[in-house]
N, C-alpha and C positions, 0 to 999 in steps of 0.2 A: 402396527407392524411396519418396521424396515424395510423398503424392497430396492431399495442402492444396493447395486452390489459394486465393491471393490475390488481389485485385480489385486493376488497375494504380493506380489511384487509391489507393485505400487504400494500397497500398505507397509511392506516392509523395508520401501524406498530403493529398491533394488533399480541398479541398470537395467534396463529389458526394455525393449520395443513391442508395440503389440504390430505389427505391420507385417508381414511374408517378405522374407529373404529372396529374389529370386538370382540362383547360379545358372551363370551363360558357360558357354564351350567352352571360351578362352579365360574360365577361370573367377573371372572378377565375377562379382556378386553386386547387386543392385535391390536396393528396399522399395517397397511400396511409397514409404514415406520421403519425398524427396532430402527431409532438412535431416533425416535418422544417418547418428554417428557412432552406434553402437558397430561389436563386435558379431560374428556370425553365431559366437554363442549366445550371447542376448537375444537371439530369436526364437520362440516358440514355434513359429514355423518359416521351415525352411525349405524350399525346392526348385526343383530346374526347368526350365520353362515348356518343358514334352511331361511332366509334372503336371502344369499347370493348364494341355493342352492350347499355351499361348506360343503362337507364332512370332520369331523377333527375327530379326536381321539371323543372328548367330548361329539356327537352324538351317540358314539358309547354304552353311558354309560346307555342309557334308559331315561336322565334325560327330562324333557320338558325343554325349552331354556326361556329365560326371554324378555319380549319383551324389543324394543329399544327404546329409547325417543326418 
């Protein structure tokens, strides 16, 4: 028995990152993966960083966070 598993995407050689999007206040978005040059659709997961109960700089600003898609 098999027990590799394969991510669909990758089998089907699709764009997609497996890493978390995270969205700051001022918009821009930042991956897990430093060297990741996909799009914010190519993310399976995507969230803002009171999402992620992680404290960044951008928290720090007052702003309210934008929700994720």
């Amino acid at each position: 028995m098999n027990t590799d598993s394969v991510c669909a995407d990758c089998a089907e050689q699709l764009a997609h990152c497996h890493e978390t999007l995270v969205i700051h206040t001022d918009g821009d978005a930042e991956c897990f993966d430093g060297t990741c040059t996909e799009s914010w659709e190519e993310h399976a997961i995507v969230a803002t960083c009171t999402d992620l109960n992680w404290i960044c700089a951008c928290q720090k600003t007052g702003d309210s966070l934008p929700h994720a898609a």
